[in-house]
Structure formats: C-alpha cells, structure tokens
C-alpha positions, 0 to 999 in steps of 0.5 A: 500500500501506498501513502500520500498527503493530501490537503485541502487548501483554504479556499476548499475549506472556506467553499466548505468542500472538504466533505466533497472532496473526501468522498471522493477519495473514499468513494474510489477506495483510498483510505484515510489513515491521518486527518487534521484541521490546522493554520499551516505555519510559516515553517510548515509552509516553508518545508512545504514549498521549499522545491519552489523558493526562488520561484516568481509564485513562491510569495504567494503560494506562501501567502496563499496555503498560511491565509486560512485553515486547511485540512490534511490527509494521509491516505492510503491504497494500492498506487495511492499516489498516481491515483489521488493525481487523477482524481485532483484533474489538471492543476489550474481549474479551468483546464481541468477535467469534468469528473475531477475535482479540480474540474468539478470545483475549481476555475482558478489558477490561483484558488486550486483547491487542493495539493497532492504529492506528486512522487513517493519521495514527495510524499515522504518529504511532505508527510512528516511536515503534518504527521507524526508515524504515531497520528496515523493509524493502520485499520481494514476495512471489510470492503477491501478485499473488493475494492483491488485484488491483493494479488495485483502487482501495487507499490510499497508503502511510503 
C-alpha cells in the first residue's frame, strides 16, 4: 500500500468542500489513515514549498496555503499516489477535467483547491511536515478485499 498527503487548501475549506472532496477519495477506495484541521505555519509552509523558493509564485503560494485553515490527509491504497493525481484533474481549474475535482470545483489558477504529492519521495518529504508515524493509524476495512485484488502487482508503502 501506498501513502500520500493530501490537503485541502483554504479556499476548499472556506467553499466548505472538504466533505466533497473526501468522498471522493473514499468513494474510489483510498483510505484515510491521518486527518487534521490546522493554520499551516510559516515553517510548515516553508518545508512545504521549499522545491519552489526562488520561484516568481513562491510569495504567494506562501501567502496563499498560511491565509486560512486547511485540512490534511494521509491516505492510503494500492498506487495511492498516481491515483489521488487523477482524481485532483489538471492543476489550474479551468483546464481541468469534468469528473475531477479540480474540474468539478475549481476555475482558478490561483484558488486550486487542493495539493497532492506528486512522487513517493514527495510524499515522504511532505508527510512528516503534518504527521507524526504515531497520528496515523493502520485499520481494514471489510470492503477491501473488493475494492483491488491483493494479488495485483501495487507499490510499497511510503
């Protein structure tokens, strides 16, 4: 099973859309392993985005992910990673997919709505800046066994 973080921005939470946006995960069979309502910090955020300093956008993401609550989730399937990306849709809005997230939810290029991590190395850089290994919690549930064939060739946990 693979591990990803995933955070509902803060124009998500203030559209009031986290209980959207989370069906959708679980709807698809990937499972919520951490959840947590927070203010991202300045050193969270700076963790978060430190691939971007120098960047034009850098300022503002930072503005941008510290501006107001935001909701973070570890979750959890087999090609969690590849799966959560689709299901997010293209970055900006307006490009987006109908069917994804973005594209269901979202015109903006700047109000995106959500960030997933986008590799394996990503999500073990990024999972640790909001959970610690002792927030997240290991559990099956009963419609696993038909949601995907254990017998499927799926990537290690992060």
């Amino acid at each position: 099973m693979q591990q990803t973080l995933v955070i509902v921005k803060p124009d998500g939470v203030q559209r009031q859309l986290v209980g959207n946006i989370l069906s959708r995960f679980e709807r698809k069979g990937i499972k919520v392993v951490g959840l947590r309502l927070l203010s991202v910090s300045q050193k969270q955020a700076s963790t978060l985005y430190s691939v971007h300093k120098g960047k034009p956008f850098y300022d503002s993401l930072m503005k941008f992910i510290t501006s107001g609550p935001v909701c973070v989730m570890c979750l959890e399937g087999p090609r969690a990673i590849a799966v959560v990306r689709k299901l997010m849709g293209k970055t900006f809005g307006y490009d987006a997919e109908p069917g994804t997230i973005r594209g269901d939810l979202g015109l903006s290029k700047s109000f995106n709505l959500i960030h997933g991590s986008d590799s394996a190395e990503s999500a073990k850089r990024e999972l640790p800046i909001f959970f610690e290994k002792s927030d997240l919690v290991s559990y099956e549930l009963p419609d696993d066994r038909w949601i995907f064939d254990a017998r499927e060739d799926v990537e290690e946990a992060v």
